[in-house]
BADO-231845 format. One record per residue (C-alpha): residue number from 1; residue in three letters; z, y, x. Coordinates in pm, whole numbers, plus 50000, padded with zeros to 5 digits. Each point is the difference from the previous one (the first is absolute). Layout:
BEGIN
+-----+---------+-------+-------+-------+
! num ! residuo !    zz !    yy !    xx !
+-----+---------+-------+-------+-------+
! NUM !     ALA !     Z !     Y !     X !
...
+-----+---------+-------+-------+-------+
This chain:
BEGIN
+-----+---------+-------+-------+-------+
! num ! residuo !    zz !    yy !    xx !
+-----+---------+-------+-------+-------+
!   1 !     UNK ! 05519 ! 74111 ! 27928 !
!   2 !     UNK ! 49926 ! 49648 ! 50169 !
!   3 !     UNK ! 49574 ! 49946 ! 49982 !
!   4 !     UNK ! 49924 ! 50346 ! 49834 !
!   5 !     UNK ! 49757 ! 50227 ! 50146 !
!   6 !     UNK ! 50030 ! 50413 ! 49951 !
!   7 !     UNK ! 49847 ! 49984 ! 49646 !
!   8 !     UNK ! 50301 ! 49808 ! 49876 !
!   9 !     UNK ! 49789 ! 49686 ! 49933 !
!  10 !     UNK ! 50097 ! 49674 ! 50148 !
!  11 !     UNK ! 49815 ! 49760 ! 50258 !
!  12 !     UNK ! 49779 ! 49891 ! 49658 !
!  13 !     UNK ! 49944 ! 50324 ! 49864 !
!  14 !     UNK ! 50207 ! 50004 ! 49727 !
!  15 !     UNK ! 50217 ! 50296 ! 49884 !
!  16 !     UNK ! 50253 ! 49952 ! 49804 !
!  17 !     UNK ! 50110 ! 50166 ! 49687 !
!  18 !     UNK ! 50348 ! 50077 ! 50119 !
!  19 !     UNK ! 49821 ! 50180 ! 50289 !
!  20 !     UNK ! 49781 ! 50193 ! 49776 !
!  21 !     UNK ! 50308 ! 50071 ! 49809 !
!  22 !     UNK ! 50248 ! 50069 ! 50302 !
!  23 !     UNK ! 49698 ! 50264 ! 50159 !
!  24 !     UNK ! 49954 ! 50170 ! 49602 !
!  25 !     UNK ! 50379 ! 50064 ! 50040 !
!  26 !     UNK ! 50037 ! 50148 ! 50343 !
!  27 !     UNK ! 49774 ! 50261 ! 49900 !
!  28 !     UNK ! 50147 ! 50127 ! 49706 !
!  29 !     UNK ! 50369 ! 50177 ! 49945 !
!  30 !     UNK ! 50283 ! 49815 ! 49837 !
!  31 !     UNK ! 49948 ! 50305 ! 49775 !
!  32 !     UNK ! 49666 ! 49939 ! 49911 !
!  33 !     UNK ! 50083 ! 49648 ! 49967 !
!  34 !     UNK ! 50248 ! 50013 ! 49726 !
!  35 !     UNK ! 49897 ! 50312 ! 49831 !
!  36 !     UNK ! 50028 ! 49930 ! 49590 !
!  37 !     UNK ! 50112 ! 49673 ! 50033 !
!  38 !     UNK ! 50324 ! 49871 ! 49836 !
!  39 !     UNK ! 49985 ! 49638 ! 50200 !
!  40 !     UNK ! 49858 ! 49925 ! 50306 !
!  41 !     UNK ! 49871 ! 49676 ! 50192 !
!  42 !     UNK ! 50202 ! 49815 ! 50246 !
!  43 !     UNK ! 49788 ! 50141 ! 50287 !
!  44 !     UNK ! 50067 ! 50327 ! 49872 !
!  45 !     UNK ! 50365 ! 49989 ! 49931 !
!  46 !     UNK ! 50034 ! 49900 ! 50367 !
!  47 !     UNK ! 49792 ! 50282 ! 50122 !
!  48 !     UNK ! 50208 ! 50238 ! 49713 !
!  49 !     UNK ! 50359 ! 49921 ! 50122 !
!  50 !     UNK ! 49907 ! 50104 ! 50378 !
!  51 !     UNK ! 49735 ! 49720 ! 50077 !
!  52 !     UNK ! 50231 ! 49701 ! 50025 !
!  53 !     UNK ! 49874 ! 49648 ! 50065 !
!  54 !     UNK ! 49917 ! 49708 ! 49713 !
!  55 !     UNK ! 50278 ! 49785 ! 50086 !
!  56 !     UNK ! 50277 ! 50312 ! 50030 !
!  57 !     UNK ! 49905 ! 50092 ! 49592 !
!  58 !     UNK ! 50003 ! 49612 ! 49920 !
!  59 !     UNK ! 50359 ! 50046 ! 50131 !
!  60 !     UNK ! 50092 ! 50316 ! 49775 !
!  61 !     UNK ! 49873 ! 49826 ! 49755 !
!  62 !     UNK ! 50234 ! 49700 ! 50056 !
!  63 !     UNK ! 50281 ! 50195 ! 50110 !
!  64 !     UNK ! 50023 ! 50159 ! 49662 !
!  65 !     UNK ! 49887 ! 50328 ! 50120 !
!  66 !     UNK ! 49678 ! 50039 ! 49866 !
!  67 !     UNK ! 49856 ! 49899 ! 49668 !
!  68 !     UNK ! 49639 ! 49889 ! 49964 !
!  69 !     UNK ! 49794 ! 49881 ! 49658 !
!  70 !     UNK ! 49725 ! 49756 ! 50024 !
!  71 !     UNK ! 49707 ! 50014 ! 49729 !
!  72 !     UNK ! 49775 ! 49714 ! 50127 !
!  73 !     UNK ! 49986 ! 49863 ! 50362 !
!  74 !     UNK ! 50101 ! 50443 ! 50106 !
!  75 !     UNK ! 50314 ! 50131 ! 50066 !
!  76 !     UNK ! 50077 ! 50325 ! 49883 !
!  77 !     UNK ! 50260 ! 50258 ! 50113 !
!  78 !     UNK ! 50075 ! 50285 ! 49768 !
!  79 !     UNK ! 49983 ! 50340 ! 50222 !
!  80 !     UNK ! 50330 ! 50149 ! 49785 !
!  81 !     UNK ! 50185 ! 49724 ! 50151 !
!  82 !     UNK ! 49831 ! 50018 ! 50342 !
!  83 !     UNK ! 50091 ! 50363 ! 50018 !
!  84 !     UNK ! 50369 ! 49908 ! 49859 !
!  85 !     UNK ! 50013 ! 49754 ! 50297 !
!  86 !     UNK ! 49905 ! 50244 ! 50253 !
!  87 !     UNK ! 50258 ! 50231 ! 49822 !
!  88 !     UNK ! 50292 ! 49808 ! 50020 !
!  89 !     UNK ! 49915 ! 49924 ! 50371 !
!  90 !     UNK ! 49981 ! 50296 ! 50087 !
!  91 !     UNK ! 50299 ! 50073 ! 49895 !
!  92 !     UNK ! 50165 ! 49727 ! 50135 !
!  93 !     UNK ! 49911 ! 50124 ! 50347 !
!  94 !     UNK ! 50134 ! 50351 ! 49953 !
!  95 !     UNK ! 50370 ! 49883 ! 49943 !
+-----+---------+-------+-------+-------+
């Protein structure tokens, strides 16, 4: 990125927690990452359904594809439906 140096901090030093967040993720399996859960994080939903991009769920989501629960400021995504998803596009692609 523009003004960062190898250590992932910018040209004041500062790392950001979405960097911290994005380098915690990189080193861990989607398997790891979702193990016992029953809904998972925006971040992780993207990362789930084959590591799509922010604005490509938004547009599931607005589409009418994908269904997503908020419980504060947090979207949630239930993995029965994110598997169901994945299911049902899978399927789509074999006929």
């Amino acid at each position: 990125m523009k003004g960062e140096n190898q250590s992932g901090m910018d040209a004041k030093g500062v790392i950001t927690l979405q960097d911290v967040y994005a380098q915690l993720l990189s080193s861990v399996t989607v398997n790891e990452l979702v193990s016992g859960k029953r809904g998972l994080s925006l971040q992780e939903a993207c990362i789930y359904i084959g590591g799509v991009s922010r604005p490509t769920l938004y547009g599931l989501l607005r589409d009418g594809s994908l269904r997503s629960y908020k419980i504060g400021r947090k979207r949630y995504f239930l993995k029965a439906e994110l598997d169901a998803f994945l299911d049902e596009r899978v399927g789509a692609d074999d006929d």
